[in-house]
PDB file of N, H, CA, C and O in Angstrom:
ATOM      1  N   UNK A   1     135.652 109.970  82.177  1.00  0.00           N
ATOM      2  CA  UNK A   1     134.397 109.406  82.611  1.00  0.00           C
ATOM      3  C   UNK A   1     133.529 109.151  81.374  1.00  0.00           C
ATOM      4  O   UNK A   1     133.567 109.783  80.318  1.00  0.00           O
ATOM      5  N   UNK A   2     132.681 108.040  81.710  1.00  0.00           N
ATOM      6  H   UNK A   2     132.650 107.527  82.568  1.00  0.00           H
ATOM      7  CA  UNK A   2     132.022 107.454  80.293  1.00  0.00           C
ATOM      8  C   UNK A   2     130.984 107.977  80.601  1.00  0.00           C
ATOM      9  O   UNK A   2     130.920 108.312  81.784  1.00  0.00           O
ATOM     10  N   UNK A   3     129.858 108.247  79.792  1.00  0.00           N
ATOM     11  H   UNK A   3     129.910 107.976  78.831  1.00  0.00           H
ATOM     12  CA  UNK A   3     128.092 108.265  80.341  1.00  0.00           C
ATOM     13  C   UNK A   3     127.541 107.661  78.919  1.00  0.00           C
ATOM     14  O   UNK A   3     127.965 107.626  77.764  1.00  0.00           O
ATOM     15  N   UNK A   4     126.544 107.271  79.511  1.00  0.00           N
ATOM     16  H   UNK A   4     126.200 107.299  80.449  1.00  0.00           H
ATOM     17  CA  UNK A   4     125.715 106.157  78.547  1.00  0.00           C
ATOM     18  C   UNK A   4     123.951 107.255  78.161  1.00  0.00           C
ATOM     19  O   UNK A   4     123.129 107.803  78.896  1.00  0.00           O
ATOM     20  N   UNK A   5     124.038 107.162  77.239  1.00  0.00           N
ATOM     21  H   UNK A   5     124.705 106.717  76.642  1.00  0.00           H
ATOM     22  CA  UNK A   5     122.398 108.181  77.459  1.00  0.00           C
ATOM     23  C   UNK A   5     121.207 107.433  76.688  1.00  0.00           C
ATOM     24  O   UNK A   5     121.348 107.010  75.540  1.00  0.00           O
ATOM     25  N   UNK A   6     120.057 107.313  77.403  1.00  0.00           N
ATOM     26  H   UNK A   6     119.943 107.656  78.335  1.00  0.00           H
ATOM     27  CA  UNK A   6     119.004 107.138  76.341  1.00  0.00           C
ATOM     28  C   UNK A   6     119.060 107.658  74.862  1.00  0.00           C
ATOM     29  O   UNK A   6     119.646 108.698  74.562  1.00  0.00           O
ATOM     30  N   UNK A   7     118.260 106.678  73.756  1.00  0.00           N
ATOM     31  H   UNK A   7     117.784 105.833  74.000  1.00  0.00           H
ATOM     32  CA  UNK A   7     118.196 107.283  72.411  1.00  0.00           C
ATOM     33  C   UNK A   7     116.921 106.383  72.367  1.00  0.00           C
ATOM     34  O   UNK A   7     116.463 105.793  73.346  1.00  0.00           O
ATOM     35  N   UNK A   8     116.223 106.346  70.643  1.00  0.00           N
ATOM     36  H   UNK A   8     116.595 106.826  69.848  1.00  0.00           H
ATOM     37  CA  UNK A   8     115.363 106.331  70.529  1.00  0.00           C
ATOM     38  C   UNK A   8     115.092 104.743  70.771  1.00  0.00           C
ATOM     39  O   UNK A   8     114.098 104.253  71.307  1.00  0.00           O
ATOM     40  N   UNK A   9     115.952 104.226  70.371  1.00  0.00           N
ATOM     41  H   UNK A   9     116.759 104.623  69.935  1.00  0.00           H
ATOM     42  CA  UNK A   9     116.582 102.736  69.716  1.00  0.00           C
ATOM     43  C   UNK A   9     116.874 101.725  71.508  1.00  0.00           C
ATOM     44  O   UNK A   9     117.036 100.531  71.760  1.00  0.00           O
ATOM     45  N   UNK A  10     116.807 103.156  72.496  1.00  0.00           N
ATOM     46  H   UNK A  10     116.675 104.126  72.292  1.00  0.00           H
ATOM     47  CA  UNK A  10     116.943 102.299  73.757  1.00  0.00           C
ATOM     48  C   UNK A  10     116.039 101.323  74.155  1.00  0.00           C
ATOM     49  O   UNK A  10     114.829 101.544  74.195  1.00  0.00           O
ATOM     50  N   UNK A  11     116.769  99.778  74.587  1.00  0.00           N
ATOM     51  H   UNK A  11     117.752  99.599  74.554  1.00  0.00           H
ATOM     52  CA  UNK A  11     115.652  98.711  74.852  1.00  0.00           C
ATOM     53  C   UNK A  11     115.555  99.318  76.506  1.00  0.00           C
ATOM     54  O   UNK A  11     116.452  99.603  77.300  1.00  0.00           O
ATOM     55  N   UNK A  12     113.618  99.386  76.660  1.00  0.00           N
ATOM     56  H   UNK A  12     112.890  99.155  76.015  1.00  0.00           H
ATOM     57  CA  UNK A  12     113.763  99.551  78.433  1.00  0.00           C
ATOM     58  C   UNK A  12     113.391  98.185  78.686  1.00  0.00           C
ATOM     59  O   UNK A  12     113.224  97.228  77.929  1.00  0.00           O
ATOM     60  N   UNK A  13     113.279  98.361  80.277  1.00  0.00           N
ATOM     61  H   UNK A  13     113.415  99.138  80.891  1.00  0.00           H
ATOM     62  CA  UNK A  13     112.861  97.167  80.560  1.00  0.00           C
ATOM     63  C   UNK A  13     111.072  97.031  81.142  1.00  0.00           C
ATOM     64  O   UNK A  13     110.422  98.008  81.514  1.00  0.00           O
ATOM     65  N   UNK A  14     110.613  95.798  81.105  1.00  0.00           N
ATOM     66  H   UNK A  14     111.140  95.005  80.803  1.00  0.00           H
ATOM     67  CA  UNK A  14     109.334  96.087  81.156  1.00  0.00           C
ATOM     68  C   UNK A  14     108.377  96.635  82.735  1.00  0.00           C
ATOM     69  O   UNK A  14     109.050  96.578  83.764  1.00  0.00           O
ATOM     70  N   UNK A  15     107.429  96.952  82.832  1.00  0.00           N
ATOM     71  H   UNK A  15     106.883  96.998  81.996  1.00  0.00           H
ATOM     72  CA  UNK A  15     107.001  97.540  83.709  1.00  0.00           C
ATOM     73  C   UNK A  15     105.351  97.864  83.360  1.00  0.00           C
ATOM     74  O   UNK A  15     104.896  97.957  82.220  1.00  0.00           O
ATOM     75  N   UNK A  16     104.459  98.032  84.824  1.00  0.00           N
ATOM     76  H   UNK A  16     104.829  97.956  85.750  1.00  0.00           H
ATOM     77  CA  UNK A  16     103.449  97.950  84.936  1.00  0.00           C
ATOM     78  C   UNK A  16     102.875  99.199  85.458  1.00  0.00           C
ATOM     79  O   UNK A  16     103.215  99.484  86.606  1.00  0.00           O
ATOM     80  N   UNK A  17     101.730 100.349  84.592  1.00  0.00           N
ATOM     81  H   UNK A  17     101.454 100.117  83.659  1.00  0.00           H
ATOM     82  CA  UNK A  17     101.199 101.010  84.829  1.00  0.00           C
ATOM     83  C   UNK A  17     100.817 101.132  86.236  1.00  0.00           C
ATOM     84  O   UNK A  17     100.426 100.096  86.774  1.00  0.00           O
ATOM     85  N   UNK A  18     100.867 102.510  87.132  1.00  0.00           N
ATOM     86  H   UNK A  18     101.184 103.351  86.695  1.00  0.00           H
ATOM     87  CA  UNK A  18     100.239 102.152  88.273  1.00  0.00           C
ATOM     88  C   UNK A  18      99.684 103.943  88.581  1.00  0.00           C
ATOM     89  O   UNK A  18     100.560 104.802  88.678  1.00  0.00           O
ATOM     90  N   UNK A  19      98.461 104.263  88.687  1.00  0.00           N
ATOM     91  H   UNK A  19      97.750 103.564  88.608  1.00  0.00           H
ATOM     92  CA  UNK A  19      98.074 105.560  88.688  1.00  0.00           C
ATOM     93  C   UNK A  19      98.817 106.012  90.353  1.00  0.00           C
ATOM     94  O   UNK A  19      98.738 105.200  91.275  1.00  0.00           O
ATOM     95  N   UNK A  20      99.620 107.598  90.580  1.00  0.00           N
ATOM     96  H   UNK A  20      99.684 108.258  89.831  1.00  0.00           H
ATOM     97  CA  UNK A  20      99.690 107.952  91.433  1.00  0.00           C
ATOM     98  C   UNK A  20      98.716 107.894  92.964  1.00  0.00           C
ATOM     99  O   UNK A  20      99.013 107.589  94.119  1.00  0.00           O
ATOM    100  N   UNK A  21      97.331 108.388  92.247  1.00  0.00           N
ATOM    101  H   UNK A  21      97.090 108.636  91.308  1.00  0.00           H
ATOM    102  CA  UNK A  21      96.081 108.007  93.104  1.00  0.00           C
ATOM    103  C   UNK A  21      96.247 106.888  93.831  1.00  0.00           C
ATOM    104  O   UNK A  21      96.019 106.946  95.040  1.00  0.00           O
ATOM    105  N   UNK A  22      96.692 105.607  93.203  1.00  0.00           N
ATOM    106  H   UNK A  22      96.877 105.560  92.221  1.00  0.00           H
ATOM    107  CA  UNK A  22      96.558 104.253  93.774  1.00  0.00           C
ATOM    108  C   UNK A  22      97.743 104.151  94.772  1.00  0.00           C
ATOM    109  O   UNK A  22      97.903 103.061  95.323  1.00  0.00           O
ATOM    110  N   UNK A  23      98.406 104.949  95.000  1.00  0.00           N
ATOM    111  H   UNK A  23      98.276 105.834  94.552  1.00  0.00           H
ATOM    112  CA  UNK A  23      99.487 104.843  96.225  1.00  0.00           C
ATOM    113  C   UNK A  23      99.125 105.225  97.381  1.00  0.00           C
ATOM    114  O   UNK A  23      99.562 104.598  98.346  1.00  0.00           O
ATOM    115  N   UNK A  24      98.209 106.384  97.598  1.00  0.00           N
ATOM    116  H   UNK A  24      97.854 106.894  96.814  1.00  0.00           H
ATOM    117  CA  UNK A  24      97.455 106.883  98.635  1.00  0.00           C
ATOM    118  C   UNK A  24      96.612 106.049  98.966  1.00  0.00           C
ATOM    119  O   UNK A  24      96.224 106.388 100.085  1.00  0.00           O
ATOM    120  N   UNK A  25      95.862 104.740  98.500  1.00  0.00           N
ATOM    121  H   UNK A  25      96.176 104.465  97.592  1.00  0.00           H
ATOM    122  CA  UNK A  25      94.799 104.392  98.503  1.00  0.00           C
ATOM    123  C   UNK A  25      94.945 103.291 100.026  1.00  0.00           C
ATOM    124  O   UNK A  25      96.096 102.916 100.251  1.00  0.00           O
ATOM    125  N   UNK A  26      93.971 102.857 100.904  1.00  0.00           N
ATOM    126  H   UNK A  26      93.036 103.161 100.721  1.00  0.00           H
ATOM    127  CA  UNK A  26      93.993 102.509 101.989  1.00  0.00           C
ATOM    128  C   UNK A  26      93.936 100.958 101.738  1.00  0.00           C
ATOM    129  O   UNK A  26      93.134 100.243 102.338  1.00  0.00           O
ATOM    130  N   UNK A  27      95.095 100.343 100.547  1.00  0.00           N
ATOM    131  H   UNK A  27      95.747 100.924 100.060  1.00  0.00           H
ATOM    132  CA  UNK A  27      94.323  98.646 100.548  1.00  0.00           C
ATOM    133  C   UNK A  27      96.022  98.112 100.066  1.00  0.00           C
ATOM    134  O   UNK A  27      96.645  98.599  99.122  1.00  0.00           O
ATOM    135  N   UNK A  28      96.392  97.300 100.740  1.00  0.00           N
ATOM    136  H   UNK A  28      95.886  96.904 101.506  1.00  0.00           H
ATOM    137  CA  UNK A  28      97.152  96.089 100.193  1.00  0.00           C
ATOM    138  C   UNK A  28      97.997  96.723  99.262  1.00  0.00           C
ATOM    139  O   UNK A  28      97.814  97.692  98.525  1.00  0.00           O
ATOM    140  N   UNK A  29      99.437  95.611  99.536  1.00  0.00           N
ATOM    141  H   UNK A  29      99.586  94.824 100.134  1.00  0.00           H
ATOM    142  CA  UNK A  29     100.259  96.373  98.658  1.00  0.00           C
ATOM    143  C   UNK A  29      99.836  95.362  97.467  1.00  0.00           C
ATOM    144  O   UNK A  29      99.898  95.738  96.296  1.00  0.00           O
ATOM    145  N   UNK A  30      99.393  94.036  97.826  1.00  0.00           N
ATOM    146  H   UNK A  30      99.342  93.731  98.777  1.00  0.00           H
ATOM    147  CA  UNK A  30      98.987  92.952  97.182  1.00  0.00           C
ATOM    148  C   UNK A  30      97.839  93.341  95.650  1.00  0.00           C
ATOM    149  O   UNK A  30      97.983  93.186  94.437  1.00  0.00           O
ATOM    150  N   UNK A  31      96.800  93.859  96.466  1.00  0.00           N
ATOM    151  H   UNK A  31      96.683  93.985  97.451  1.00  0.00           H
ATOM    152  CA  UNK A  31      95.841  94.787  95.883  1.00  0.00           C
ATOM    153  C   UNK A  31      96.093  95.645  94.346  1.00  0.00           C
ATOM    154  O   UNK A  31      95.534  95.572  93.252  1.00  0.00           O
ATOM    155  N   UNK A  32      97.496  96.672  95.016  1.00  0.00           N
ATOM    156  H   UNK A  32      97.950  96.731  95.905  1.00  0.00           H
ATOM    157  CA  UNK A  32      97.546  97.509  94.021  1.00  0.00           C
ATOM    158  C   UNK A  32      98.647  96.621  92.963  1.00  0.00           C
ATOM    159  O   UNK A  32      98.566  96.636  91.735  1.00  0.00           O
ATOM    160  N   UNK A  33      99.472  96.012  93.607  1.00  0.00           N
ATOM    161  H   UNK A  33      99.538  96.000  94.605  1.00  0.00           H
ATOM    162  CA  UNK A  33     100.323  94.964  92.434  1.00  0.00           C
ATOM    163  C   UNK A  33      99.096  94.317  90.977  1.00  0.00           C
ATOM    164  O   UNK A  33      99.097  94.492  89.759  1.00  0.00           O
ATOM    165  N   UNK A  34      98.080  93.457  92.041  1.00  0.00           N
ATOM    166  H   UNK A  34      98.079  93.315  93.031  1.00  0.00           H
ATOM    167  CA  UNK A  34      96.879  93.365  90.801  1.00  0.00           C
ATOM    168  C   UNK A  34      96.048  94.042  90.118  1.00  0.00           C
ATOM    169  O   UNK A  34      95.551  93.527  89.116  1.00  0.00           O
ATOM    170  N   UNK A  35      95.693  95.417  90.525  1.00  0.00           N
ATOM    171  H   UNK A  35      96.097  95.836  91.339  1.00  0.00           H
ATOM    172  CA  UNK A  35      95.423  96.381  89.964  1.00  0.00           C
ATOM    173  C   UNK A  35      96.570  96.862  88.893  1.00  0.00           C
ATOM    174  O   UNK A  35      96.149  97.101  87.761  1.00  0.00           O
ATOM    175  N   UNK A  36      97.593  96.983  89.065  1.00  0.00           N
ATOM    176  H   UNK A  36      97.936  96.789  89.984  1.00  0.00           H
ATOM    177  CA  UNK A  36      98.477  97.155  87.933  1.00  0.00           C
ATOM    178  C   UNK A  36      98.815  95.758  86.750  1.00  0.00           C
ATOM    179  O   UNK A  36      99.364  96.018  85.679  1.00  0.00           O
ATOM    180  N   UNK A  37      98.451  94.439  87.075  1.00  0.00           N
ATOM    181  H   UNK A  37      98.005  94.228  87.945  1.00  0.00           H
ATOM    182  CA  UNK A  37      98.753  93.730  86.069  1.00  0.00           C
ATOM    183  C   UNK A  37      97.261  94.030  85.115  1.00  0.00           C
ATOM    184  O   UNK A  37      97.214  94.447  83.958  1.00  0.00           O
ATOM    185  N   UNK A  38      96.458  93.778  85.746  1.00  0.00           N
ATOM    186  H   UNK A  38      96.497  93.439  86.686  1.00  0.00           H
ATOM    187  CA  UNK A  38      95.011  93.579  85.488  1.00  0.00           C
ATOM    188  C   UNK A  38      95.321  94.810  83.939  1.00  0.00           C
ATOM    189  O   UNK A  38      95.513  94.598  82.742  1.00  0.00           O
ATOM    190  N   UNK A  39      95.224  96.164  84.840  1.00  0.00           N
ATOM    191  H   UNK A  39      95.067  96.337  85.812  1.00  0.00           H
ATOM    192  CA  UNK A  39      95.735  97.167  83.978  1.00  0.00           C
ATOM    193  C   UNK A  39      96.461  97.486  83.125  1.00  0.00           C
ATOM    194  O   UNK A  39      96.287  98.470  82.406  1.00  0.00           O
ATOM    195  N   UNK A  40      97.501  96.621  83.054  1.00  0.00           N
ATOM    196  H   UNK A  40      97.642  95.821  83.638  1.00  0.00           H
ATOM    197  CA  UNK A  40      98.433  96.369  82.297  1.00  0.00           C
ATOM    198  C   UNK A  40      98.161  95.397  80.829  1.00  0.00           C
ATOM    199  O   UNK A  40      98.820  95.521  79.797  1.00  0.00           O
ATOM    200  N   UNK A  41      97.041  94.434  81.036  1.00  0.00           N
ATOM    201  H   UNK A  41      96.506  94.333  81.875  1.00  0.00           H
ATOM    202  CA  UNK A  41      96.815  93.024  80.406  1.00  0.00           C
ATOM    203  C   UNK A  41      95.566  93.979  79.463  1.00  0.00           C
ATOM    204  O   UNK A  41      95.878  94.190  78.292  1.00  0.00           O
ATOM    205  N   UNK A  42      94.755  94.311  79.747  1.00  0.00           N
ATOM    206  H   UNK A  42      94.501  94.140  80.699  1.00  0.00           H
ATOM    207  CA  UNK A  42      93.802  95.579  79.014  1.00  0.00           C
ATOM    208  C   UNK A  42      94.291  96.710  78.131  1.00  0.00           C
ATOM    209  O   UNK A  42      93.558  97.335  77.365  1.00  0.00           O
ATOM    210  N   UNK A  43      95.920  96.977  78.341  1.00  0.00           N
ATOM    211  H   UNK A  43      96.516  96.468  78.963  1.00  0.00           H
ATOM    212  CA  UNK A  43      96.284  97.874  77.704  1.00  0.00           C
ATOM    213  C   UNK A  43      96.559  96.975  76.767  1.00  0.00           C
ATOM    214  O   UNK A  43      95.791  97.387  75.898  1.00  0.00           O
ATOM    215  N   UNK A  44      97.112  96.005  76.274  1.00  0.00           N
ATOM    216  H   UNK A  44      97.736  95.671  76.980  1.00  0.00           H
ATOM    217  CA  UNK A  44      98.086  95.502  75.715  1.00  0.00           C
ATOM    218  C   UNK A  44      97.406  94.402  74.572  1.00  0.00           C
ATOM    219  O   UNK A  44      98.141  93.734  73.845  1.00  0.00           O
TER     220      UNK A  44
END
């Protein structure tokens, strides 16, 4: 059996901040998708 492991040099793939809090929250899945780019575009 082969296994492949993270190292430092691993390319990930990209992805968008999203606070735990904001999963509980009572609004749109739409909502929190733009809350995470928005969030994302400020970090960066």
């Amino acid at each position: 059996m082969e296994f492949e492991f993270m190292t430092a040099d691993t390319v990930l793939p990209p992805c968008m901040p999203l606070p735990t809090a904001m999963l509980r929250l009572p609004i749109s899945s739409t909502a929190k998708v733009m809350y995470a780019r928005l969030l994302d575009a400020t970090l960066a």
